[in-house]
Steps between C-alpha positions, in 0.01 A plus 500: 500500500697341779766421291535848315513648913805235521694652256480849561623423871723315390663785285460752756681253743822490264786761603588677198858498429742701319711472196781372521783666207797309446784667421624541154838430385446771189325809636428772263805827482364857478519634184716772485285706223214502689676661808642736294172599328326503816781756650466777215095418561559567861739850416239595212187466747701747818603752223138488395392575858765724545397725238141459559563633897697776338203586280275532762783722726484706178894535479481349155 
């Protein structure tokens, strides 16, 4: 019993510490399809609200 008390202060005791990340001499480039598909996304999803808010103004 004595010894189980041990180790759990003993863990509780120890600072926890944080990651270290080296650098990386190769780090991954943006694709340049997936910014482009996430731009017509983006227009696609505002014209979608767009016409949606002029639904509900009833100009449509």
């Amino acid at each position: 019993m004595a010894a189980a008390k041990n180790k759990q202060t003993t863990k509780s005791d120890q600072v926890p510490r944080a990651p270290v990340y080296l650098p990386t001499s190769n780090p991954p480039k943006p694709h340049i399809a997936f910014l482009i598909g996430m731009a017509v996304v983006t227009v696609i999803w505002f014209g979608l609200l767009v016409y949606l808010a002029l639904q509900q103004v009833g100009t449509i």
